[in-house]
C-alpha positions as CSV (number, residue, x, y, z in Angstrom):
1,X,0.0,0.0,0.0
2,X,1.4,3.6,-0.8
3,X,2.0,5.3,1.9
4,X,-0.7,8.0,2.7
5,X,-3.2,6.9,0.7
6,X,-6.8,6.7,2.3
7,X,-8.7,3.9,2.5
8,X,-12.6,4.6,1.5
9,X,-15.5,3.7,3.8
10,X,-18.7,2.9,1.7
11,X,-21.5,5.6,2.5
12,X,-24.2,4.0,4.1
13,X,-26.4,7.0,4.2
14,X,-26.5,6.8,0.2
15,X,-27.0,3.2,0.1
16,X,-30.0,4.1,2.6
17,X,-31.3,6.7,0.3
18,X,-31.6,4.8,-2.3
19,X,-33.5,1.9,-0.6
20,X,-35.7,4.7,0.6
21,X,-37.0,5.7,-3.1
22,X,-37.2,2.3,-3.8
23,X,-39.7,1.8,-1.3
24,X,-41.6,4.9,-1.6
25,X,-42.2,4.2,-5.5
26,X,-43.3,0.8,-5.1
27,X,-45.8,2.0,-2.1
28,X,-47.0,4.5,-4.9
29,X,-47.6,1.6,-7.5
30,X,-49.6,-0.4,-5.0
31,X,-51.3,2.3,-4.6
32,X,-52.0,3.8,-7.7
33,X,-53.2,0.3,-8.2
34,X,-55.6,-0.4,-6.1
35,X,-56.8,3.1,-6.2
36,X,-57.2,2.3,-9.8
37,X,-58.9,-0.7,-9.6
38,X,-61.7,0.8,-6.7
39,X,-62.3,3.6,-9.3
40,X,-63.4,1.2,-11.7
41,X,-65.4,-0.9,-9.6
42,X,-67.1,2.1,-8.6
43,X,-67.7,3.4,-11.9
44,X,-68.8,-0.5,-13.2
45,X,-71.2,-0.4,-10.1
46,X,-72.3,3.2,-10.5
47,X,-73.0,2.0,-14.7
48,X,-75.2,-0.6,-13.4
49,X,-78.1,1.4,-12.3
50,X,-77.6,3.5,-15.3
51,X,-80.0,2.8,-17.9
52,X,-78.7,3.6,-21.3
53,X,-80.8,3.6,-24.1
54,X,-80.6,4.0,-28.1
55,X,-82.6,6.3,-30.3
56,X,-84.4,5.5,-33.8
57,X,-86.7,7.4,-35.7
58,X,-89.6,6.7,-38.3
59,X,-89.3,7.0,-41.7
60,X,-91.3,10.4,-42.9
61,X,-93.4,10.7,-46.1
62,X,-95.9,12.9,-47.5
63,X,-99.2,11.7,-46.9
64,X,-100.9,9.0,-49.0
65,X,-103.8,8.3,-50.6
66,X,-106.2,5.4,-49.2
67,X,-107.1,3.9,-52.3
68,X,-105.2,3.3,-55.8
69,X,-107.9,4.6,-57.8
70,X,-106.0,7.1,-59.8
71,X,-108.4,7.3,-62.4
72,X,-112.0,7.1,-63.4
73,X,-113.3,6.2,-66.3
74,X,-115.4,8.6,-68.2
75,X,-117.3,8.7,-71.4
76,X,-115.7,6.4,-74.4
77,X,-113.8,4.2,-71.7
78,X,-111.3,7.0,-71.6
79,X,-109.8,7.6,-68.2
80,X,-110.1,10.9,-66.4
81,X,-108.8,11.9,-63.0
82,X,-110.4,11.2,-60.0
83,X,-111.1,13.8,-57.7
84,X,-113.2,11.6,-55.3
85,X,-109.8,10.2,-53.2
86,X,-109.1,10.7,-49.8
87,X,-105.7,11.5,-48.5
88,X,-104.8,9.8,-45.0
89,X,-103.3,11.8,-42.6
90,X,-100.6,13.5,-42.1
91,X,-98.0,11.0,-41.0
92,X,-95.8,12.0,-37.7
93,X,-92.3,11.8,-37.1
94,X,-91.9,9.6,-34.2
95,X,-88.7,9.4,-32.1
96,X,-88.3,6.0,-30.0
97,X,-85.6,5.8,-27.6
98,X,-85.5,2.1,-26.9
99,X,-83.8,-0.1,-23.7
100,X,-80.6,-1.4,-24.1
101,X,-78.8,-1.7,-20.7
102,X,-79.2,-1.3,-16.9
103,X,-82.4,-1.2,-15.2
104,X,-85.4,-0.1,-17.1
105,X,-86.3,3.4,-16.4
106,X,-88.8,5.7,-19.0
107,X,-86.2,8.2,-20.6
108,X,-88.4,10.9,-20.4
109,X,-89.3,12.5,-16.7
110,X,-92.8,11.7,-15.7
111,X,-93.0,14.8,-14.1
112,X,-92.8,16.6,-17.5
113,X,-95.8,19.6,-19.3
114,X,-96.7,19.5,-22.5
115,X,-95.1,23.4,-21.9
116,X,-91.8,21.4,-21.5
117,X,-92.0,19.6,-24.1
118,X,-92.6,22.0,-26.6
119,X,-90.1,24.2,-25.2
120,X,-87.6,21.7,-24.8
121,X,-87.6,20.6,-28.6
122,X,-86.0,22.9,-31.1
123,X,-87.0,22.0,-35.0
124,X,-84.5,23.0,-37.4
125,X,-85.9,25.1,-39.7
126,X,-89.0,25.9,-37.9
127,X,-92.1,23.6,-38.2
128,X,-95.4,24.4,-36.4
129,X,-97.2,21.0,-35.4
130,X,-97.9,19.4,-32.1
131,X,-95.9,17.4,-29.7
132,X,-97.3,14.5,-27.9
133,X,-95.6,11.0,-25.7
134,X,-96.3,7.3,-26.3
135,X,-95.1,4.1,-25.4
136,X,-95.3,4.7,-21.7
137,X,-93.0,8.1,-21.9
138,X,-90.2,6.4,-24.3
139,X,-91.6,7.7,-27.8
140,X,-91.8,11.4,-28.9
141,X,-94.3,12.2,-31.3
142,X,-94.4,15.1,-33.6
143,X,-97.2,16.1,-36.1
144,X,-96.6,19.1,-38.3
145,X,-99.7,21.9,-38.6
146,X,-99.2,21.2,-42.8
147,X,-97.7,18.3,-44.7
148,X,-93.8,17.9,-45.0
149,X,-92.3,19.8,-47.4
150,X,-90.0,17.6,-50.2
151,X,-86.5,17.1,-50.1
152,X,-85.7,18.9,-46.8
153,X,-83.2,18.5,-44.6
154,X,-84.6,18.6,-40.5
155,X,-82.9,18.9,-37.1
156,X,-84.8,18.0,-34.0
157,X,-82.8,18.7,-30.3
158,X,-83.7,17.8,-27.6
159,X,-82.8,18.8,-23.7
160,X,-81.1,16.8,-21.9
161,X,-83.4,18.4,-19.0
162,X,-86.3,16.1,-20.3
163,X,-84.7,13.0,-19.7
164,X,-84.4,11.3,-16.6
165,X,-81.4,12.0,-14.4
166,X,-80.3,8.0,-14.4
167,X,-81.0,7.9,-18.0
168,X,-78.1,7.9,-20.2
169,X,-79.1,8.4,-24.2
170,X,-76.7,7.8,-27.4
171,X,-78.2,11.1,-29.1
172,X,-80.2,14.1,-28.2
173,X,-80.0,15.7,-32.0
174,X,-81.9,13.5,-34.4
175,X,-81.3,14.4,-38.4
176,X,-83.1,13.2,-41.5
177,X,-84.1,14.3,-44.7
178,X,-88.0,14.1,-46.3
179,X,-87.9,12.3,-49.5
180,X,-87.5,14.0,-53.3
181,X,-90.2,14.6,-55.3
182,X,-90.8,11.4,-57.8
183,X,-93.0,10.6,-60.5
184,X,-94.3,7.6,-61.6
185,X,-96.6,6.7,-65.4
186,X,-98.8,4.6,-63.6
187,X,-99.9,3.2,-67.2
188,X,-99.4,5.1,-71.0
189,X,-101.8,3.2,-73.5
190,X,-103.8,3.7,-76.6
191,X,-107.4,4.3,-76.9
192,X,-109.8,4.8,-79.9
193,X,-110.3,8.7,-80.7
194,X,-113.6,9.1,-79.7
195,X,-114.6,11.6,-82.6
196,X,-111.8,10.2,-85.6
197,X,-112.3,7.5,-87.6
198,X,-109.0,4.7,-87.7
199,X,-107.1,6.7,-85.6
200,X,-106.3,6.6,-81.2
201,X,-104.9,8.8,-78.7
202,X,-102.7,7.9,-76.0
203,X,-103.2,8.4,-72.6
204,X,-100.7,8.8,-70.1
205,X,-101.4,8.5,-66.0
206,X,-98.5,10.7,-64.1
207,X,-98.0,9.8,-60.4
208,X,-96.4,12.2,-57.7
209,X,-95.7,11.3,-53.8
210,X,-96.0,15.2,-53.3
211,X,-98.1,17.6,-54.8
212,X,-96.4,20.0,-57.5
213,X,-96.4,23.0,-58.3
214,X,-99.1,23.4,-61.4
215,X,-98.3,26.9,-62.9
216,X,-96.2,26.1,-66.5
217,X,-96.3,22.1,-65.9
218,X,-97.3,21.8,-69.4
219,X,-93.9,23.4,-70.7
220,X,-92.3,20.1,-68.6
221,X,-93.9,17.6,-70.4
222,X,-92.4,16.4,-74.2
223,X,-94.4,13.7,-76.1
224,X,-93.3,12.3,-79.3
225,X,-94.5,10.1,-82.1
226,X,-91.7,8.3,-84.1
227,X,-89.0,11.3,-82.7
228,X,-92.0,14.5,-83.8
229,X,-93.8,16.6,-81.2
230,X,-97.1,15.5,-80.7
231,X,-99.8,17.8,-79.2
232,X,-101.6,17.1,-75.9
233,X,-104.0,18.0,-73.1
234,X,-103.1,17.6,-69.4
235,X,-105.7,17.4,-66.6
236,X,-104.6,17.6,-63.3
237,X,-106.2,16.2,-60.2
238,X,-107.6,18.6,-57.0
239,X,-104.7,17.1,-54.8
240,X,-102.0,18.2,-57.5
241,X,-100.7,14.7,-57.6
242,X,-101.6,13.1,-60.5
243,X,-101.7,13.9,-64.2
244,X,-103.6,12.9,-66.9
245,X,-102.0,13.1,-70.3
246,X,-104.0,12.8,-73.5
247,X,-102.3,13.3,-76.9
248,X,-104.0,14.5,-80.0
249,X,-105.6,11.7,-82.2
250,X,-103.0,9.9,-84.6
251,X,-104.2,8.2,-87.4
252,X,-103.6,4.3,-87.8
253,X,-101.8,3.5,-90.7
254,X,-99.8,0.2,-91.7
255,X,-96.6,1.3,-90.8
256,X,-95.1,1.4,-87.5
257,X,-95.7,4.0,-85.0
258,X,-94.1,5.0,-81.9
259,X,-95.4,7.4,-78.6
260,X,-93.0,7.9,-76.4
261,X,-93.2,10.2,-73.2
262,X,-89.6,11.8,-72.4
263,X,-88.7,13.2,-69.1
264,X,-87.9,17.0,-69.6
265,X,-87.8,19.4,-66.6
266,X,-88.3,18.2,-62.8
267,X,-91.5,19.2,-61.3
268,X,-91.9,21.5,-58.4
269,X,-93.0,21.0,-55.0
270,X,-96.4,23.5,-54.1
C-alpha cells in the first residue's frame, strides 16, 4: 500500500437513500393500483343502475292516398282523374328511444308539461305542429300543422333536462331528410279517338308522392310520335298529384308508330 493513501468507507447514508426511493415508488404503485382498480369498480357499479338507451326514428313521407284509384273512367272508356280520393293523414315523425342496458327506467321524466316539451324541442328550420308522448313516456311524437315539405333536410334537439337523471341516451340531435319529389306513369296506353275515324290517342297516367307546383307544368312535359312533337292535353287532379295526359288523335296506318313520353324538366313541389 502507498504510503498515505486513504482507504474509502462505503457511505451508508447513500445506500439508505436509495432503498428509501425504492420503497416509496413501489408503495406508490400499489397504490395507484388499487386506487385504480376501486375507481373502476365504482364506476362499473355506479353503470349498473344506469340505464342507457338507443334512439331510432320513423321513416317520414308525404301523406298518402287510401285507395289506388288514380283514375276514373269517363265517357268512351277513356280515363279521367279522380277527384273523389281521400288523403290519409298527415304521417308523424316519431322518435323512439328504446332499452338497451341497466335497469329499465322511462327516458323521459314523468314529471314533465306538455309546456316542456314544446319548449324543450327545437325544430330546425321551424315547423309548427304538435308534440305528444307514447309508449309509456319512451316515444316522442311530432305532427306538423301542414304536410312535410320535399327534399328537406330537419334537425330536431332535444334537452337533456327532459330525460331522466339515471338515463343515459346515445343522441339528443336526431337528423333526417324528407324524400325528393318522384313521378311515376302509372300506365301510357292507346285508346280509340272518340270523334276520328281509324285513328287513337294515347293516354298517359302521371304519379307524384307530393303535390307540385301546377303553374307552366305543361312546358315540362315532351311527347313524341316516331322522334316528332305531338300535341296534348293535361288534366290535373284537386290534390295536384296526379296527371292525366292525352295526346291529340294519330291516325292508324300500316306502318309502324311510336309514342313515347320523355322526361324533360323536374317538377316542383307546391
Amino acid at each position: 500500500m502507498k504510503k498515505n493513501q486513504r482507504i474509502r468507507k462505503p457511505n451508508n447514508n447513500i445506500r439508505l437513500h436509495k432503498w428509501h426511493r425504492i420503497v416509496i415508488a413501489a408503495m406508490v404503485a400499489i397504490v395507484a393500483t388499487i386506487g385504480g382498480i376501486m375507481f373502476w369498480r365504482v364506476i362499473a357499479h355506479g353503470s349498473e343502475n344506469i340505464t342507457v338507451m338507443r334512439v331510432s326514428v320513423s321513416d317520414v313521407t308525404a301523406a298518402t292516398f287510401t285507395d289506388d284509384n288514380t283514375v276514373l273512367f269517363g265517357a268512351n272508356n277513356v280515363p279521367t282523374v279522380n277527384n273523389n280520393r281521400a288523403v290519409s293523414s298527415i304521417v308523424p315523425l316519431i322518435i323512439s328511444y328504446n332499452w338497451y342496458s341497466g335497469p329499465y327506467q322511462q327516458v323521459l321524466k314523468p314529471t314533465l308539461t306538455q309546456s316542456d316539451i314544446t319548449n324543450g324541442i327545437k325544430i330546425t328550420p321551424t315547423v309548427r305542429g304538435a308534440f305528444r308522448t307514447q309508449g309509456g313516456g319512451d316515444e316522442i311524437v311530432f305532427t306538423p300543422a301542414i304536410d312535410w315539405p320535399a327534399d328537406t333536410d330537419f334537425t330536431f334537439r332535444i334537452d337533456k333536462r327532459l330525460f331522466n337523471d339515471d338515463v343515459s341516451v346515445d343522441k339528443n340531435t336526431i337528423s333526417f331528410t324528407t324524400p325528393k319529389i318522384t313521378a311515376t306513369v302509372s300506365s301510357f296506353n292507346l285508346y280509340p279517338a272518340p270523334n276520328a275515324d281509324k285513328s287513337v290517342i294515347g293516354v298517359a297516367v302521371v304519379s307524384f308522392n307530393y303535390p307540385i307546383d301546377t303553374k307552366n307544368f305543361a312546358e315540362k312535359v315532351l311527347v313524341k310520335l316516331d322522334d316528332k312533337k305531338l300535341d296534348f292535353d293535361i288534366k290535373l287532379d284537386k290534390f295536384h298529384r296526379t296527371a292525366v295526359i292525352t295526346t291529340a288523335p294519330v291516325r292508324i296506318t300500316n306502318a309502324a308508330q311510336r309514342k313515347k313520353l320523355p322526361r324533360r324538366k323536374a317538377a316542383h313541389q307546391v
